[in-house]
PDB file of N, CA, C and O in Angstrom, chain B, residues numbered from 101:
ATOM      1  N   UNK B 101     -22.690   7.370  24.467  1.00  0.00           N
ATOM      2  CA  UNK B 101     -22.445   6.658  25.713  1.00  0.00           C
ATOM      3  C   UNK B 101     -21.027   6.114  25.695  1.00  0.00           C
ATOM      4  O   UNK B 101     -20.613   5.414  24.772  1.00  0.00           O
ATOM      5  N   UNK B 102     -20.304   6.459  26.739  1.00  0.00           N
ATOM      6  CA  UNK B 102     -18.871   5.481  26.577  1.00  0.00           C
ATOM      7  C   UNK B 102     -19.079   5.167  28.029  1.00  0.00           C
ATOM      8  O   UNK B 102     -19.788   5.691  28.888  1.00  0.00           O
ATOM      9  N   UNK B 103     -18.098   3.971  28.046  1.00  0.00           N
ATOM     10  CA  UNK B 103     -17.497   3.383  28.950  1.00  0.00           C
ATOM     11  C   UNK B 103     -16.307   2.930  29.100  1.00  0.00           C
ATOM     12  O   UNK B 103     -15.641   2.569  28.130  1.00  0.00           O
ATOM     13  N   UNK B 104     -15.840   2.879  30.399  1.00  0.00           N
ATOM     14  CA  UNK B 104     -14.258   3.232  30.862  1.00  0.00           C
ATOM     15  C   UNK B 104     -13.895   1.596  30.548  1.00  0.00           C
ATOM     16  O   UNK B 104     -14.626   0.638  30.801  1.00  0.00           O
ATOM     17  N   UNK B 105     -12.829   1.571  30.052  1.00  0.00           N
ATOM     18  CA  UNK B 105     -12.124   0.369  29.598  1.00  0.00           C
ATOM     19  C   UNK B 105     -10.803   0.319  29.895  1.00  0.00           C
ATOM     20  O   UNK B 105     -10.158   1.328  29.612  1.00  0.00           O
ATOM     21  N   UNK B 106     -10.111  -0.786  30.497  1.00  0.00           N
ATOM     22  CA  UNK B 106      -8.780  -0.126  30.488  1.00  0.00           C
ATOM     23  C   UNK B 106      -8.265  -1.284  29.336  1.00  0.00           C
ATOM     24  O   UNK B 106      -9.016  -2.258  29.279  1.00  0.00           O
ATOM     25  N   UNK B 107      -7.338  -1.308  28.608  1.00  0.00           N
ATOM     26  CA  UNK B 107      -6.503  -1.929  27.391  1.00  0.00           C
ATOM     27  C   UNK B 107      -5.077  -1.918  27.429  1.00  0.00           C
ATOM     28  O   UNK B 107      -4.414  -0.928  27.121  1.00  0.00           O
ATOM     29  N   UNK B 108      -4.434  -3.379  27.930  1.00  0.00           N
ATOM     30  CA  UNK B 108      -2.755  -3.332  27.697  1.00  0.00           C
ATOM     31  C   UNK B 108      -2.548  -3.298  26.080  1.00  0.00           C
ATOM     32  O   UNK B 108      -3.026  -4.137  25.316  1.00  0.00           O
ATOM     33  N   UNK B 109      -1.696  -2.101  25.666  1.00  0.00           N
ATOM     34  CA  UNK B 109      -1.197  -2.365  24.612  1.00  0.00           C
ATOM     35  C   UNK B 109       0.092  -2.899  24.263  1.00  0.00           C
ATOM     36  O   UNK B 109       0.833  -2.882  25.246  1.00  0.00           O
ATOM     37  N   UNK B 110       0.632  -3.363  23.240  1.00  0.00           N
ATOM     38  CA  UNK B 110       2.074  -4.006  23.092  1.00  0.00           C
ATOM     39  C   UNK B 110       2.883  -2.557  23.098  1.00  0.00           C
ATOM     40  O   UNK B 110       2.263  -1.501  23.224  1.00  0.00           O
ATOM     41  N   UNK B 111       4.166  -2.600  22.967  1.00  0.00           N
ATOM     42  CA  UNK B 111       4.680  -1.403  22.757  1.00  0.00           C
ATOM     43  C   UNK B 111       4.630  -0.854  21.507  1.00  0.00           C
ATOM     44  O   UNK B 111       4.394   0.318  21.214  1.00  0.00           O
ATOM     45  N   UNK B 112       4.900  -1.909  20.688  1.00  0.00           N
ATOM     46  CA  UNK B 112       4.551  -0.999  19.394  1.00  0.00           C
ATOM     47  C   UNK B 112       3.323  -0.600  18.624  1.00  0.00           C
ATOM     48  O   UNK B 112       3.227  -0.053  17.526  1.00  0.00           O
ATOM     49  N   UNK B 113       2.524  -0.957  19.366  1.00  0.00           N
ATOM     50  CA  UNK B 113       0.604  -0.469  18.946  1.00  0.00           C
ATOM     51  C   UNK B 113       1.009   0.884  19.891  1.00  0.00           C
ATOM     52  O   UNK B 113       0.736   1.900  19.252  1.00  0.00           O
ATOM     53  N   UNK B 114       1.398   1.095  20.798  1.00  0.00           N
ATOM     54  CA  UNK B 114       1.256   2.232  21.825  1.00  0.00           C
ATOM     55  C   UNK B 114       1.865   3.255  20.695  1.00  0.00           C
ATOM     56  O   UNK B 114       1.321   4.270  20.261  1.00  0.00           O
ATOM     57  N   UNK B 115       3.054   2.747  20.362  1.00  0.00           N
ATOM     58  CA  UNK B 115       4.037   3.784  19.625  1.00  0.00           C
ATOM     59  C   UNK B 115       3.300   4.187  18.263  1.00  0.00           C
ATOM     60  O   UNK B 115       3.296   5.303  17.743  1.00  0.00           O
ATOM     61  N   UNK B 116       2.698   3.060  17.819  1.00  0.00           N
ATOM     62  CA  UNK B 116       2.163   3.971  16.722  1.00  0.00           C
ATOM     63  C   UNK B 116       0.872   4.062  16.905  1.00  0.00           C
ATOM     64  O   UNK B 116       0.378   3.914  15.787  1.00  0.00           O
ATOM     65  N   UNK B 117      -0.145   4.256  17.848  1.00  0.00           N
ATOM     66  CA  UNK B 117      -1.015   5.267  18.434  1.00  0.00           C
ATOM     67  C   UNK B 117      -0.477   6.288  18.607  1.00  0.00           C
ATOM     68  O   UNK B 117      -0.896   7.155  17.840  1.00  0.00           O
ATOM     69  N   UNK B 118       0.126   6.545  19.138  1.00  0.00           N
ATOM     70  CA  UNK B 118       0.853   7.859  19.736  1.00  0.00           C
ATOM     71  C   UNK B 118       0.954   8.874  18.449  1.00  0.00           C
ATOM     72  O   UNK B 118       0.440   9.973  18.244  1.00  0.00           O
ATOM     73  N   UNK B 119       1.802   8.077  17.694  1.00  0.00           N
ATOM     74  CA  UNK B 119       2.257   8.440  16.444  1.00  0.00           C
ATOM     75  C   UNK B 119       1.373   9.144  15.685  1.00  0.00           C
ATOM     76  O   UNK B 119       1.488  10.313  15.315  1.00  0.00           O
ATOM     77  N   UNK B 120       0.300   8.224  15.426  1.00  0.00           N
ATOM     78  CA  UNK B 120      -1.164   8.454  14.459  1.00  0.00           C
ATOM     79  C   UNK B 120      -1.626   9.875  15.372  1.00  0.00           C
ATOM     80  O   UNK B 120      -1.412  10.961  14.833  1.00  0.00           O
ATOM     81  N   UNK B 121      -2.299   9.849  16.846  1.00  0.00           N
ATOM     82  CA  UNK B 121      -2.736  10.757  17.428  1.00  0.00           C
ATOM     83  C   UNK B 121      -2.037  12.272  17.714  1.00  0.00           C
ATOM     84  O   UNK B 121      -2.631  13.273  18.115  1.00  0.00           O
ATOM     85  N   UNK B 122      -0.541  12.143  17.375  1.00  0.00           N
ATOM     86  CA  UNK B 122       0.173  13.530  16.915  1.00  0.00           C
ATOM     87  C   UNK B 122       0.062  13.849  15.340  1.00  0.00           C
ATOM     88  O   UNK B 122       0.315  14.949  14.848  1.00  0.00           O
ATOM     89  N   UNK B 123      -0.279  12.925  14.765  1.00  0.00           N
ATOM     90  CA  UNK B 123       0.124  13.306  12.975  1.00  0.00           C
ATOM     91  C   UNK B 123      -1.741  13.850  12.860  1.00  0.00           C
ATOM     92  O   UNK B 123      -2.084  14.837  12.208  1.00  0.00           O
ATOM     93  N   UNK B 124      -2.476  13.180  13.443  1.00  0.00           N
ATOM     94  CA  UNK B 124      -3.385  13.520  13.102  1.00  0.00           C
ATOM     95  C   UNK B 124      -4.200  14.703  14.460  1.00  0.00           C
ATOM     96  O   UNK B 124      -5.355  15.076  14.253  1.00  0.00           O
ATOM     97  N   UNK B 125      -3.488  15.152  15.699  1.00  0.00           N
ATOM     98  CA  UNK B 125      -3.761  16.381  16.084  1.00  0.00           C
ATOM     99  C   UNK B 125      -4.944  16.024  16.749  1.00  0.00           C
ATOM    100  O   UNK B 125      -5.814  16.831  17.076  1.00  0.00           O
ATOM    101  N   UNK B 126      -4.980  14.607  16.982  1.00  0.00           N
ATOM    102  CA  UNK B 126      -6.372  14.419  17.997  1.00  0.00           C
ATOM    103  C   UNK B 126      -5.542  13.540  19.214  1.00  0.00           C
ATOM    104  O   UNK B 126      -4.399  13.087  19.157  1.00  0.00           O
ATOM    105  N   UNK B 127      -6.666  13.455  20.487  1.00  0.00           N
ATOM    106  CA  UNK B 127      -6.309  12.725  21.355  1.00  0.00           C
ATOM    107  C   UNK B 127      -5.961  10.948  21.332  1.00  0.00           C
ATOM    108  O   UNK B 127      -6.509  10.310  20.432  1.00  0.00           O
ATOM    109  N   UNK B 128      -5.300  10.394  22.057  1.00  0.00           N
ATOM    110  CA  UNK B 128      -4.902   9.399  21.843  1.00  0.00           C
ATOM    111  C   UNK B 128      -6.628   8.678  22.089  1.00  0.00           C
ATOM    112  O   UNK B 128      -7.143   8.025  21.182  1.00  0.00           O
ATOM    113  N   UNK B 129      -7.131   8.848  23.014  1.00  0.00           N
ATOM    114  CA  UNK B 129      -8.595   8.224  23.125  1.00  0.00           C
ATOM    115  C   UNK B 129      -9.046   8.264  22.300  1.00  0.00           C
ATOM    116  O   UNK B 129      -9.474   7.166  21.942  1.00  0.00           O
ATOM    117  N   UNK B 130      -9.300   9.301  21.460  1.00  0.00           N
ATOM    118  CA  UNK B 130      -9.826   9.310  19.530  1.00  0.00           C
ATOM    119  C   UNK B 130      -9.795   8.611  18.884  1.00  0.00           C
ATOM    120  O   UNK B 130     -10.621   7.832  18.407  1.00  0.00           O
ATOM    121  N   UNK B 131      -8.029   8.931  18.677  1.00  0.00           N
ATOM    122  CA  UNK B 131      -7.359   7.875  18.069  1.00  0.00           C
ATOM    123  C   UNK B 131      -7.678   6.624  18.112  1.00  0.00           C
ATOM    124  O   UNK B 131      -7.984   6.147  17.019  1.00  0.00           O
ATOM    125  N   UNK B 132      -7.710   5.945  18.987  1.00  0.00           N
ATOM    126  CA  UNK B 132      -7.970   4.609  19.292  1.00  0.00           C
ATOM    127  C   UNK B 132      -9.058   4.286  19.209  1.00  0.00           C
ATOM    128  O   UNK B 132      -9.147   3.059  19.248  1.00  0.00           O
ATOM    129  N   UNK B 133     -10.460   5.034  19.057  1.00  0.00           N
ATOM    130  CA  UNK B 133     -11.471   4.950  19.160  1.00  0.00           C
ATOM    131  C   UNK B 133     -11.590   4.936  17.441  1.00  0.00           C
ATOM    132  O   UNK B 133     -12.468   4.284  16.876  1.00  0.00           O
ATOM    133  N   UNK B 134     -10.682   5.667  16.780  1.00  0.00           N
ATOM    134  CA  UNK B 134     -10.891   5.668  15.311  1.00  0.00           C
ATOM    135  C   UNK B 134     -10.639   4.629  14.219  1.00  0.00           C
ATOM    136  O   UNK B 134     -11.129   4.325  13.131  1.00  0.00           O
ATOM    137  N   UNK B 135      -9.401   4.128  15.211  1.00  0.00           N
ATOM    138  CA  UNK B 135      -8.694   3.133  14.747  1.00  0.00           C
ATOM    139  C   UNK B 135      -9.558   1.698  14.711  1.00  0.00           C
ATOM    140  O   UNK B 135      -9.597   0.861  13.809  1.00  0.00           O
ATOM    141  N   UNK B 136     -10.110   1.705  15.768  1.00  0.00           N
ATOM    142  CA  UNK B 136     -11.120   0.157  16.016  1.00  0.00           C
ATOM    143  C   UNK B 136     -11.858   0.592  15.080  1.00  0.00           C
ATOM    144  O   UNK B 136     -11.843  -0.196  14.133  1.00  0.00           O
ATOM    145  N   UNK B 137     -12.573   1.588  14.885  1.00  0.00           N
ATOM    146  CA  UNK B 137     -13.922   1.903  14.166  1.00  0.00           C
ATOM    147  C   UNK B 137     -13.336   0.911  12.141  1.00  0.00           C
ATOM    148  O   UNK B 137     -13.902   0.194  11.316  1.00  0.00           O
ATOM    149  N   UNK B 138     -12.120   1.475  12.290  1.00  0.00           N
ATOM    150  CA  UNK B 138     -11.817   1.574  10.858  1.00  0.00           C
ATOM    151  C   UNK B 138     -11.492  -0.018  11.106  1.00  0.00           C
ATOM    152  O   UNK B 138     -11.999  -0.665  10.189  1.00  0.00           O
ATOM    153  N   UNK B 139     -10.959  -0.673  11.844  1.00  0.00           N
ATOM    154  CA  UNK B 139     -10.348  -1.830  11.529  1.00  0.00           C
ATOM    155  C   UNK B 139     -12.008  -2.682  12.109  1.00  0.00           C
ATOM    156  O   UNK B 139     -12.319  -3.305  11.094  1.00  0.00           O
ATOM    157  N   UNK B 140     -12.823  -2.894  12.892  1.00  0.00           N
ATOM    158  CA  UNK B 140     -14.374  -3.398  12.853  1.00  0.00           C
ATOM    159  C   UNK B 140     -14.712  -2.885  11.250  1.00  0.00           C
ATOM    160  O   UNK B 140     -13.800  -3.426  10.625  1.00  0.00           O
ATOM    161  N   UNK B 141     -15.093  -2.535  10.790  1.00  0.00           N
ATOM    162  CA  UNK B 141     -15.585  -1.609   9.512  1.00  0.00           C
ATOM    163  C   UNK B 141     -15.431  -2.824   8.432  1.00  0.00           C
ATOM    164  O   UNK B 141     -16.305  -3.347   7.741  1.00  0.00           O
ATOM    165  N   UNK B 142     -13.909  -3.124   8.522  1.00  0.00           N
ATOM    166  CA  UNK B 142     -12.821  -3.650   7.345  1.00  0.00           C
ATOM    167  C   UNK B 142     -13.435  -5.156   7.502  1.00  0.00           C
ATOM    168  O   UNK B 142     -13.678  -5.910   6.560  1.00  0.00           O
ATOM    169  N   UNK B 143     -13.665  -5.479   9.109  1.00  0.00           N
ATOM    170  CA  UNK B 143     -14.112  -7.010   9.136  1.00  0.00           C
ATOM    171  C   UNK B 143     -15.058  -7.486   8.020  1.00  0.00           C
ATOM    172  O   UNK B 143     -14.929  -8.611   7.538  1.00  0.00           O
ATOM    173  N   UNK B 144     -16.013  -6.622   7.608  1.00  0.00           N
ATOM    174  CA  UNK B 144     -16.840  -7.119   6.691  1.00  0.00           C
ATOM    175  C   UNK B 144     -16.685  -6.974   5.504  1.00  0.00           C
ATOM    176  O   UNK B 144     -17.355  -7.527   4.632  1.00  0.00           O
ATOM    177  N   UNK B 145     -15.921  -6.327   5.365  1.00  0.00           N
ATOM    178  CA  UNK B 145     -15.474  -5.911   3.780  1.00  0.00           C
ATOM    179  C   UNK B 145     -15.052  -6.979   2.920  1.00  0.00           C
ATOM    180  O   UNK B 145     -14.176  -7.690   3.411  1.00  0.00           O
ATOM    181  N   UNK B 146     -15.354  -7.213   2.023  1.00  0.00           N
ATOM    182  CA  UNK B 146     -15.150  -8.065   0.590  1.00  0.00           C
ATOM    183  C   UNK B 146     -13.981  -8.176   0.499  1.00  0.00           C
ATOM    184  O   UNK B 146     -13.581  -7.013   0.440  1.00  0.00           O
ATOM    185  N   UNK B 147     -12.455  -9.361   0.406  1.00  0.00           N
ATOM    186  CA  UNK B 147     -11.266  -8.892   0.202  1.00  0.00           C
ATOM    187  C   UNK B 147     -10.892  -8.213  -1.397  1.00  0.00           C
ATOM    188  O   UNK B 147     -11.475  -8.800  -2.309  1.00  0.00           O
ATOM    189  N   UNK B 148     -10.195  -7.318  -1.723  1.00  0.00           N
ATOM    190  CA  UNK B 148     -10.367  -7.416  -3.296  1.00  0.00           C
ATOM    191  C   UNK B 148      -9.795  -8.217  -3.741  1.00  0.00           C
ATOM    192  O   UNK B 148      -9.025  -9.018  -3.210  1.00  0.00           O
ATOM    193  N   UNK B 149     -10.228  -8.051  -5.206  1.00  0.00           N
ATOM    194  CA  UNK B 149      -9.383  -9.227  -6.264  1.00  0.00           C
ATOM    195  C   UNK B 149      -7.738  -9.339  -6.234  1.00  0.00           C
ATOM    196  O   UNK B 149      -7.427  -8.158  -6.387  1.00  0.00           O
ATOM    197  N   UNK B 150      -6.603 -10.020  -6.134  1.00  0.00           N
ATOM    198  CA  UNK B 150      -5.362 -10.400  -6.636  1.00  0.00           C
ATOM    199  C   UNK B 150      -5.119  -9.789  -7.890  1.00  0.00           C
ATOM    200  O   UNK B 150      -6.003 -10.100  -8.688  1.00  0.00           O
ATOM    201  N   UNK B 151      -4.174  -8.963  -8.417  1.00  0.00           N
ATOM    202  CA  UNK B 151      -4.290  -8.466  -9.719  1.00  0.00           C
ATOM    203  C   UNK B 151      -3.607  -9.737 -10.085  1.00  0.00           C
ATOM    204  O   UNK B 151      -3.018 -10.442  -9.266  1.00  0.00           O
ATOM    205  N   UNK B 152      -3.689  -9.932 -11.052  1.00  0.00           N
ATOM    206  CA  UNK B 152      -2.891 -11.693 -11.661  1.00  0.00           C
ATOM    207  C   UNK B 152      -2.341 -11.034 -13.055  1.00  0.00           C
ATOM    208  O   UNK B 152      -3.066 -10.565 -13.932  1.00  0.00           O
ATOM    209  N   UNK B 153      -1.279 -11.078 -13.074  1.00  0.00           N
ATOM    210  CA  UNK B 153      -0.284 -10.983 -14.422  1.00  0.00           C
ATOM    211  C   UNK B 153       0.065 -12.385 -15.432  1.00  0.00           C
ATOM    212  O   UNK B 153       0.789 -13.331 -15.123  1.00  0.00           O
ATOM    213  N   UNK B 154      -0.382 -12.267 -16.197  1.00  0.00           N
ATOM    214  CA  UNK B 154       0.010 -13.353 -17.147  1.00  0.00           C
ATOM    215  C   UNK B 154       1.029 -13.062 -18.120  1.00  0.00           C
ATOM    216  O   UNK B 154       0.867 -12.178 -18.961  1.00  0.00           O
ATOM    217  N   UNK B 155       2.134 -13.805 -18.042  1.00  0.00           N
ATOM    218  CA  UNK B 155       3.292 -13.581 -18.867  1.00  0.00           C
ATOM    219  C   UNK B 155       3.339 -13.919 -20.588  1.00  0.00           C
ATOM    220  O   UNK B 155       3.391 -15.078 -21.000  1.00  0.00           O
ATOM    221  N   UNK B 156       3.312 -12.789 -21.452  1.00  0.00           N
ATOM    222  CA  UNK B 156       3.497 -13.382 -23.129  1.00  0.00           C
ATOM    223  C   UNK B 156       4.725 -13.600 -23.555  1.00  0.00           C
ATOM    224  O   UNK B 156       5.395 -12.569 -23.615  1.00  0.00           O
ATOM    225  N   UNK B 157       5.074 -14.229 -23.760  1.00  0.00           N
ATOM    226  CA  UNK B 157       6.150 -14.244 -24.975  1.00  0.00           C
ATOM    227  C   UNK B 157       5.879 -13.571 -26.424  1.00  0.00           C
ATOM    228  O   UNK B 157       5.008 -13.888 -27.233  1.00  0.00           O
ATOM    229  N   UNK B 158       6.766 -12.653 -26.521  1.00  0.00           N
ATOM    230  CA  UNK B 158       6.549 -11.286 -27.061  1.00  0.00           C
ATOM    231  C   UNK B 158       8.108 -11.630 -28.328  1.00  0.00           C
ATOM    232  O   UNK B 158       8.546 -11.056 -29.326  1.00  0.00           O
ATOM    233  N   UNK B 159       8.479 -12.840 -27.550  1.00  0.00           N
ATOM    234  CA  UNK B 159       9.836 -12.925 -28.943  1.00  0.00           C
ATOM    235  C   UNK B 159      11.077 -12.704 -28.499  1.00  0.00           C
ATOM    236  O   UNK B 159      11.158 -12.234 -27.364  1.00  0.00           O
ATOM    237  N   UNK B 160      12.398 -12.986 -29.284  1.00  0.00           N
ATOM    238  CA  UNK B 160      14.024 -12.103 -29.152  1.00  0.00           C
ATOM    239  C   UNK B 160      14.054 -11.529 -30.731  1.00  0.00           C
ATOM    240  O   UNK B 160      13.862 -12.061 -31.824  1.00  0.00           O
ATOM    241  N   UNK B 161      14.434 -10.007 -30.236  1.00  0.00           N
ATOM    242  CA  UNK B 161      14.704  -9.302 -31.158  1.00  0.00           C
ATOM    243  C   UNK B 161      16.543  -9.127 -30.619  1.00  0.00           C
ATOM    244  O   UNK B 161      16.934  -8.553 -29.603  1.00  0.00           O
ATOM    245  N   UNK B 162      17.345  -9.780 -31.608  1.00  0.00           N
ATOM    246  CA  UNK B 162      18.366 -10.006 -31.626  1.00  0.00           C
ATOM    247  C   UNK B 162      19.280  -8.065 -31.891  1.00  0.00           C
ATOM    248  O   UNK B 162      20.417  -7.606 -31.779  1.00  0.00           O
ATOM    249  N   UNK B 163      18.139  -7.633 -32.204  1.00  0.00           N
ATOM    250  CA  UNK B 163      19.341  -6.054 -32.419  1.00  0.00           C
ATOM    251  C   UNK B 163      19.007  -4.998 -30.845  1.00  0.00           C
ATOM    252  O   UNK B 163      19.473  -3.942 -30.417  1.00  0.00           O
ATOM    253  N   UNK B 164      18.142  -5.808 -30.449  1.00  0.00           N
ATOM    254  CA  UNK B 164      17.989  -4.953 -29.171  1.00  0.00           C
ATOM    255  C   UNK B 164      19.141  -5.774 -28.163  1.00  0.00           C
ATOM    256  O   UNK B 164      19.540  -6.939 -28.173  1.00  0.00           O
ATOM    257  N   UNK B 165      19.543  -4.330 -27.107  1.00  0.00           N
ATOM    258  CA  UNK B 165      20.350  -5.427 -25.614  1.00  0.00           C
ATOM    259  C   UNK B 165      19.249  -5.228 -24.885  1.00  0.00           C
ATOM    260  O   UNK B 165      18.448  -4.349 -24.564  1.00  0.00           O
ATOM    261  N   UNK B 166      19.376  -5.813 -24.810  1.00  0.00           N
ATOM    262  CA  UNK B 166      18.385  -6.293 -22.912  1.00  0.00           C
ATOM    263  C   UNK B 166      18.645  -5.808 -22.002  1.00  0.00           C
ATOM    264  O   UNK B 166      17.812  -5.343 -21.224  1.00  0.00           O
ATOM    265  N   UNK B 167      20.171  -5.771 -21.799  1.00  0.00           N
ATOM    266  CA  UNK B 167      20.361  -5.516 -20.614  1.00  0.00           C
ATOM    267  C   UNK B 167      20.909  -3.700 -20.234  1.00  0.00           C
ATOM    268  O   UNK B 167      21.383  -3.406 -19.136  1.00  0.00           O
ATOM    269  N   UNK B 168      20.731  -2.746 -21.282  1.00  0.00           N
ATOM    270  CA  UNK B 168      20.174  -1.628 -21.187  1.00  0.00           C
ATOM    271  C   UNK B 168      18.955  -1.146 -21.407  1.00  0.00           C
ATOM    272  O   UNK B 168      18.226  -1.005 -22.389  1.00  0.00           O
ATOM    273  N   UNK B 169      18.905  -0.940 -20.341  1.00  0.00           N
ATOM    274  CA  UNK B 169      16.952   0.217 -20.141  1.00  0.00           C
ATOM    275  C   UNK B 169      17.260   1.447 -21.162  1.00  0.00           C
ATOM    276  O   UNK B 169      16.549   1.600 -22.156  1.00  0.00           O
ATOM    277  N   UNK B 170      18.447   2.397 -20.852  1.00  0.00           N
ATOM    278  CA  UNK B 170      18.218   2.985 -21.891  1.00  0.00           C
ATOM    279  C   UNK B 170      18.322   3.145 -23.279  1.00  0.00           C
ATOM    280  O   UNK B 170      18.004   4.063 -24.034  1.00  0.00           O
ATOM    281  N   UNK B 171      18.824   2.077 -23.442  1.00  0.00           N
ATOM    282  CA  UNK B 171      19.006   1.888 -25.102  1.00  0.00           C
ATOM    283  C   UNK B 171      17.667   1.497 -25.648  1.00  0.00           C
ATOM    284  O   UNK B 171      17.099   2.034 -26.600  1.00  0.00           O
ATOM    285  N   UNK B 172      17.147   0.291 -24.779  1.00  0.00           N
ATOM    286  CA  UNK B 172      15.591  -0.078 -24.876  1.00  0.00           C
ATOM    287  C   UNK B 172      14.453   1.022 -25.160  1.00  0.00           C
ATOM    288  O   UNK B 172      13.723   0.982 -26.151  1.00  0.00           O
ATOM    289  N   UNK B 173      14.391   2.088 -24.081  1.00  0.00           N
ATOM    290  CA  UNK B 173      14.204   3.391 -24.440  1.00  0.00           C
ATOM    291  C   UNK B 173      13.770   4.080 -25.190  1.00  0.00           C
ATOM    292  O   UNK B 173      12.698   4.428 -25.687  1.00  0.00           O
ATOM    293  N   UNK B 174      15.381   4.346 -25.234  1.00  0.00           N
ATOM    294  CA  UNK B 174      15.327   4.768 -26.885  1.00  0.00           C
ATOM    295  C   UNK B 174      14.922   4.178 -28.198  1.00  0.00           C
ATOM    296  O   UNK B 174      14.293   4.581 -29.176  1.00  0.00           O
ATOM    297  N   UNK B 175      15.386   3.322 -27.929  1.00  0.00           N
ATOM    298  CA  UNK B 175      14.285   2.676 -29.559  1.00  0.00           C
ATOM    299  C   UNK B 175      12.707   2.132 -29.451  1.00  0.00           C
ATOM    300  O   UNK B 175      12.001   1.733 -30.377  1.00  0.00           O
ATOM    301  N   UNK B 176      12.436   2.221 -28.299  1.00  0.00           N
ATOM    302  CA  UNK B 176      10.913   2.398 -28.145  1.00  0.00           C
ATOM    303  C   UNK B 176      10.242   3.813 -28.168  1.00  0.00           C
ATOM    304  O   UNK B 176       9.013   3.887 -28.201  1.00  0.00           O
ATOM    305  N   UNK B 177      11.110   5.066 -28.149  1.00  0.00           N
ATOM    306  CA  UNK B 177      10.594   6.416 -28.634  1.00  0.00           C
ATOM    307  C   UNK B 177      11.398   6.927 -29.890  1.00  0.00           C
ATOM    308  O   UNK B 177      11.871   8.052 -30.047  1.00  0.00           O
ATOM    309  N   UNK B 178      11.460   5.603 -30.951  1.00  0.00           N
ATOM    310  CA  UNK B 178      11.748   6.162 -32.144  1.00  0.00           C
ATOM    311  C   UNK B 178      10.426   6.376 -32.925  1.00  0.00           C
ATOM    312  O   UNK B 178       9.393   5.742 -32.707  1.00  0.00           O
ATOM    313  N   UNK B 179      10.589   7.406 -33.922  1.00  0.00           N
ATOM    314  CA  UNK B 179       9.428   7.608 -34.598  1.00  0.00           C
ATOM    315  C   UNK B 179       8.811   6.637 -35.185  1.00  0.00           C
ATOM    316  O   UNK B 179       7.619   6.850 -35.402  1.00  0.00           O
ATOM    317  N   UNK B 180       9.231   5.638 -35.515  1.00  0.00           N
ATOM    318  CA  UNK B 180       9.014   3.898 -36.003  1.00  0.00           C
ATOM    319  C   UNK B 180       8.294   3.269 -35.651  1.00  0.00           C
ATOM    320  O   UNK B 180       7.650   2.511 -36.376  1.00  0.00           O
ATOM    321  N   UNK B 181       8.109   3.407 -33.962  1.00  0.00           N
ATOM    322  CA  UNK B 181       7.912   2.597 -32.635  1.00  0.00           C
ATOM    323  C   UNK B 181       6.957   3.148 -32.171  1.00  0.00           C
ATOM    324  O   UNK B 181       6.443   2.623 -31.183  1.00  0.00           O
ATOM    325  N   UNK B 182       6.406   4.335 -32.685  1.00  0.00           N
ATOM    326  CA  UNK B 182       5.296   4.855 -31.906  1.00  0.00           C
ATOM    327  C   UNK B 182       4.096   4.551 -32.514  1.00  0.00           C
ATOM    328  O   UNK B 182       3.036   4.910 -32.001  1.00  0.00           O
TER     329      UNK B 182
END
């Protein structure tokens, strides 16, 4: 069953409807019809977890520079280091 709706969009929801409904080779009515589906859907969804990084102090190793990646690198793919 559908029913006729009419919907002002902003310009840039229009533009990237448009967008979505050429990349994806369906009609813009689809489109938009796909788009609510997926974003209603999401309303209930669980948010996921925050990945949370906790920082160690791991030390200064005074023979390494720091401030080359590749020197770092390299002495992390010495046979020593592996």
């Amino acid at each position: 069953m559908s029913i006729g709706t009419e919907v002002t969009l902003d310009d840039d929801v229009s533009e990237r409807v448009k967008q979505e409904s050429r990349v994806r080779g369906t009609s813009v009515r689809d489109t938009v019809n796909n788009l609510i589906r997926v974003g209603l859907n999401n309303l209930d969804a669980k948010p996921r977890r925050t990945l949370e990084i906790r920082p160690t102090h791991m030390g200064h190793r005074p023979e390494l520079n720091y401030d080359s990646v590749d020197s770092l690198l390299e002495y992390g793919e010495t046979e020593q280091h592996r």
